[in-house]
VOPAGU-2260 file (C-alpha; in pm, 1 decimal, decimal comma):
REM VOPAGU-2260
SITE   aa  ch    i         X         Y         Z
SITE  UNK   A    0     553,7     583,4   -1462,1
SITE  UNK   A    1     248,3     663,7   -1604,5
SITE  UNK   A    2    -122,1     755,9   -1387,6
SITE  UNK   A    3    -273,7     408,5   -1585,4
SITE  UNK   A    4      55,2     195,7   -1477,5
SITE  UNK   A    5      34,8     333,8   -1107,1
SITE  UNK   A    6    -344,4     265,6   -1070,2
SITE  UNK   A    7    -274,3    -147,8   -1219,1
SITE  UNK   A    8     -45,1    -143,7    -935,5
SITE  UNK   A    9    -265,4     -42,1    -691,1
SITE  UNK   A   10    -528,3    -331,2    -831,4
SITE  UNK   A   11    -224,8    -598,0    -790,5
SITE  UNK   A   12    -120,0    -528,0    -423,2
SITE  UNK   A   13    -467,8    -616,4    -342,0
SITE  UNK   A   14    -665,9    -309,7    -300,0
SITE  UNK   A   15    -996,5    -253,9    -426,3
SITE  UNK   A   16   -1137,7      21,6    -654,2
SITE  UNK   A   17   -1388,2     200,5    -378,6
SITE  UNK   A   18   -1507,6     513,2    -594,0
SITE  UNK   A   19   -1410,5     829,5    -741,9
SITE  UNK   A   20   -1448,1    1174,8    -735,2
SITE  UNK   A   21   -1352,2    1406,6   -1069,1
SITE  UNK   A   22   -1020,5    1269,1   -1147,7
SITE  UNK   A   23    -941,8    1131,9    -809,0
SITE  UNK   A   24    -995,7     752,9    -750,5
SITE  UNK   A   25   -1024,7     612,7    -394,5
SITE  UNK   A   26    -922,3     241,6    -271,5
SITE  UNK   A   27    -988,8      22,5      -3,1
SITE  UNK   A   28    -782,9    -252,8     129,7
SITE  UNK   A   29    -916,7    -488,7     508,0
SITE  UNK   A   30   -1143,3    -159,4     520,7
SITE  UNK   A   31    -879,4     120,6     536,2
SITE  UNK   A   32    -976,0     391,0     277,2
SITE  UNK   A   33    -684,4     509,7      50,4
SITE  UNK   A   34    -562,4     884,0      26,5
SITE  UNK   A   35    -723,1     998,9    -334,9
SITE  UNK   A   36    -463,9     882,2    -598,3
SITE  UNK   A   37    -522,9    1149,0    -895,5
SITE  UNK   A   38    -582,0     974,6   -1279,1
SITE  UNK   A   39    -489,2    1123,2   -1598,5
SITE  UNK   A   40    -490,6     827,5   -1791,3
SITE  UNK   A   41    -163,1     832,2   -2053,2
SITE  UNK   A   42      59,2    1129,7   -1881,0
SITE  UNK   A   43     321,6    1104,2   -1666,1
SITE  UNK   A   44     318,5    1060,3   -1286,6
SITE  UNK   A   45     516,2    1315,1   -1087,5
SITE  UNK   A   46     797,0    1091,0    -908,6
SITE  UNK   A   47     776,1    1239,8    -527,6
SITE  UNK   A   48     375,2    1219,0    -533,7
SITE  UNK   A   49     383,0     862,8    -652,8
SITE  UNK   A   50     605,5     773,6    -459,9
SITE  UNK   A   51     427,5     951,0    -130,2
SITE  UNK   A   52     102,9     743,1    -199,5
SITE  UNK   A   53     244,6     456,1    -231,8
SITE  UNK   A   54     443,8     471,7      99,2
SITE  UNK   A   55     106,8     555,0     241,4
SITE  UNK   A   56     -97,1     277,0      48,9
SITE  UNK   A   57     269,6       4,5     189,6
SITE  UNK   A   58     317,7     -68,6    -172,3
């Protein structure tokens, strides 16, 4: 999955774009603030990071 595919996903479970910091973009969701969820647009995601933030985000 790619870092632009990952971040839509984020968008469509309901969480908000908050801000961002270099390359890492922060969320909020019912006021919780995401762990920073790194963007580099086109490349590839690394699987077990993906899929730790998005354990930790419940999607």
């Amino acid at each position: 999955m790619k870092y632009s595919e990952f971040h839509r996903k984020i968008l469509a479970a309901g969480w908000k774009f908050s801000h961002a910091e270099g390359s890492h973009y922060f969320y909020t969701k019912n006021g919780k603030l995401s762990e920073p969820v790194p963007y580099h647009g086109a490349k590839e995601f690394p699987e077990p990071l993906r899929r730790k933030i998005a354990r930790a985000m419940g999607i």
